[in-house]
N, C-alpha and C positions, 0 to 999 in steps of 0.2 A: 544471511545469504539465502536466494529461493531454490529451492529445489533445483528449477530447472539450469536455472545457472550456473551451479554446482554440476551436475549431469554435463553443461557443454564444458566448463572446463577437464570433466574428468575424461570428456572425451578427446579434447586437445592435449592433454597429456598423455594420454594413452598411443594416440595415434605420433606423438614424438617421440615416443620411446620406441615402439616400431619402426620409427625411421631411422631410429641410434642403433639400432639392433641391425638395420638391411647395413646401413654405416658399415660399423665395424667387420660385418660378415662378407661383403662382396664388394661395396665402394670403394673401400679404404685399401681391401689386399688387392685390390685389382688394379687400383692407383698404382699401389708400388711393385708389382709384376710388370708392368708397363714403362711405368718411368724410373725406376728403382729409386734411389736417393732422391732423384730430381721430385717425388712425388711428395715429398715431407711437408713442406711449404701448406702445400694445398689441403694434405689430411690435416695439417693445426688448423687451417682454416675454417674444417669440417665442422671440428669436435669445439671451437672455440664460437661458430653462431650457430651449433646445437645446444653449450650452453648459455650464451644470451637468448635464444627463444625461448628453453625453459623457466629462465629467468623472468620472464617477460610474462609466460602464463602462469607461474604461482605468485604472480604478483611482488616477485626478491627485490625491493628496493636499495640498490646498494649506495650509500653514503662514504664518497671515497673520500681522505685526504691523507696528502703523502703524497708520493710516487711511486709506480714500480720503477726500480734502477735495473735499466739492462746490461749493468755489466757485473749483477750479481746471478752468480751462476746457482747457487743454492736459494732457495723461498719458505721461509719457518714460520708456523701460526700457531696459534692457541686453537685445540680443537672443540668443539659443540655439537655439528651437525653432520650430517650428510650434506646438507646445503650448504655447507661449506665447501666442498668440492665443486658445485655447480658455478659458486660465485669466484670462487677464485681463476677457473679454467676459464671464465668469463672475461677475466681480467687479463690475462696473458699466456701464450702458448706455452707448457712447461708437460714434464713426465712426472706423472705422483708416485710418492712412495707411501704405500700404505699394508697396515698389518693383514694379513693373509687372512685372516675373518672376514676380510669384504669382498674375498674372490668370491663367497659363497653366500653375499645375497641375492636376493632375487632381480631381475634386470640391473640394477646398477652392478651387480657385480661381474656380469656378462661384460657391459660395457668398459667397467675399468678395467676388464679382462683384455678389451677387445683396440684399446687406446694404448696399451701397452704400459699401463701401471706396473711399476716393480712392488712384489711384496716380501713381507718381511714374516718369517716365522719364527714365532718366539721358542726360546729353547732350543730351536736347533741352531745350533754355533755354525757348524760347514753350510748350512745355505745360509746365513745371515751375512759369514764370510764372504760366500760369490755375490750374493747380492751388494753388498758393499763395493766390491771388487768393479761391478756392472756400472754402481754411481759413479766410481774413480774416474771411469773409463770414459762414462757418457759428459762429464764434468770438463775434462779436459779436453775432448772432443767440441765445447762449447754448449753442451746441452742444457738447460734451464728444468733442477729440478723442484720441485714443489715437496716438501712432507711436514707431517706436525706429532714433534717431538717428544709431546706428551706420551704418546701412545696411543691412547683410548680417549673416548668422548668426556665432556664433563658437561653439567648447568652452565658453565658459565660464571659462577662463585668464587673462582679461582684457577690460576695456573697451574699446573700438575708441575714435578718438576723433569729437565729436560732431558733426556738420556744421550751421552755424551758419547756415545757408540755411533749413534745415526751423522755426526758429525766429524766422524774420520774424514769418508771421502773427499768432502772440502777441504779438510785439512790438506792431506795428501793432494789434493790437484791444485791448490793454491788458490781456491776458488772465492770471490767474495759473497758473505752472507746477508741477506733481508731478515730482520722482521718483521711479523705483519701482525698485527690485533685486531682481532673479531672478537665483536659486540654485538648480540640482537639487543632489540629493544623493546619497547611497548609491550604489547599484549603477546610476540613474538618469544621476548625474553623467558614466556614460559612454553610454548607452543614449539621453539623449532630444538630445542637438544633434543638429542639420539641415544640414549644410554643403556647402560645396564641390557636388561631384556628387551627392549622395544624390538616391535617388529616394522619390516622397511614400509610394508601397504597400508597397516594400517596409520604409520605415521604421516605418509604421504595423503591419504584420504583426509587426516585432522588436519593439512598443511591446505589444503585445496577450499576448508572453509572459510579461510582467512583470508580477508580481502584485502590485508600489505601483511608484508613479511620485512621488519625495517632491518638490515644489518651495514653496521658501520667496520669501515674499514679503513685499518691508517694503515698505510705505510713507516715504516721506523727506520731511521740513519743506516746508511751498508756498514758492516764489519767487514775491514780489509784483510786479504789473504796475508797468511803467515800468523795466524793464530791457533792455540793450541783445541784439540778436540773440546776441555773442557771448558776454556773458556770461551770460544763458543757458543755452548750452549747457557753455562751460564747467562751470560750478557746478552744473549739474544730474548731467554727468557726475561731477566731485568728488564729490558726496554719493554715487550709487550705488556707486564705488571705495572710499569712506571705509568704508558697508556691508559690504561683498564683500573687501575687502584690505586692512583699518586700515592696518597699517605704509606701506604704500604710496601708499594714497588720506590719510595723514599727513605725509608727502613732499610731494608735490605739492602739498597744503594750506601747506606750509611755503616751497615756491618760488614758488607763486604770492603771495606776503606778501612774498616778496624781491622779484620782479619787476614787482608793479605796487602801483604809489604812489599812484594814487586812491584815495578814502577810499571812492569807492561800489562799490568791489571785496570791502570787506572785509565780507562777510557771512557775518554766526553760521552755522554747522552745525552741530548737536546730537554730540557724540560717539558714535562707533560704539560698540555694547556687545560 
């Protein structure tokens, strides 16, 4: 990529995040100062072709299939990226739930600050408690939440496994669950994970020389309310594994059939293609 091209998109990005930034800062509360409730509609509308433009100048190719189901109140992924966040807000209006680390990067954490991201602090039990308490609330209100279960970033090499704590509050509101699997690919596959120590600018700067960014995104069967926290997460994670690493996520599918004898364990998964 030439220089100067690289230069205009960093300047289209730059000037979008500015305008994420006036967003949340005066758009958005000024919206709902004025129309209160009636204003929600419009701020999803905001935040949701803020991120398909984004989308559009880092060049995020997204590869859907599936569907999103709207009458799953909960939305659970396999994490990677920060660009994951972009791509999914992309797809449909929802409130993320994310670890209290992301309040403190730089501009995206303002924004998910500013979008009303719930976060979650590790080790502390009484705010993970309210924080919980907030998903129950917004769950049964009809709210559409998005979070990813893992906790933390990976490569992509694997599913972390699912902490069955973040799936109370569906439990509790009766909510039904999504899974969804993210994939980068190509040249992507080493280019968009987030991990460890990276830092946000300079990942975004190596993100900007890339002239596609492929990520595939399935959608996976809804799990119907009235399931327990852990299973749950269990089988939500299955199904993204079964996605992303058939032989493997077929394994697992096959010891958990060994190891548990209730019958309300054994729930259909579509076969991976």
């Amino acid at each position: 990529m030439t220089s100067c091209r690289l230069i205009y998109r960093g300047l289209l990005i730059t000037g979008m995040f500015l305008l994420g930034l006036l967003a949340v800062a005066l758009v958005m509360p000024g919206l709902r100062r004025v129309f209160d409730r009636q204003a929600q509609p419009w701020c999803e509308a905001i935040v949701q072709e803020w991120d398909r433009a984004v989308c559009r100048i880092l060049h995020l190719k997204l590869h859907v299939t599936g569907h999103p189901d709207p009458s799953a109140g909960l939305v659970v992924a396999n994490h990677i990226s920060w660009l994951d966040i972009i791509a999914m807000g992309a797809q449909q209006p929802c409130v993320f739930v994310a670890k209290e680390d992301v309040a403190g990067w730089p501009i995206m954490g303002t924004l998910a600050k500013g979008i009303g991201t719930l976060f979650v602090r590790r080790g502390d039990a009484e705010q993970s408690a309210a924080t919980s308490e907030t998903m129950t609330w917004l769950l049964r209100r009809g709210t559409r939440l998005m979070l990813f279960p893992e906790g933390t970033t990976t490569r992509g090499e694997q599913v972390l496994r699912f902490h069955g704590k973040l799936f109370q509050p569906a439990q509790r509101a009766g909510a039904n669950v999504q899974a969804v699997a993210l994939r980068y690919t190509g040249r992507a596959a080493e280019a968009a994970p987030f991990v460890g120590d990276d830092e946000f600018l300079p990942h975004l700067l190596q993100i900007l020389t890339h002239k596609e960014i492929d990520l595939h995104i399935h959608y996976c069967p809804t799990l119907p309310a009235g399931l327990r926290r852990d299973q749950l997460a269990k089988t939500s994670r299955l199904q993204i594994t079964e996605h992303l690493y058939p032989a493997t996520g077929r394994l697992e599918a096959m010891q958990r059939v060994v190891t548990q004898s209730s019958p309300e364990y054994h729930i259909r998964l579509t076969e991976a293609p």
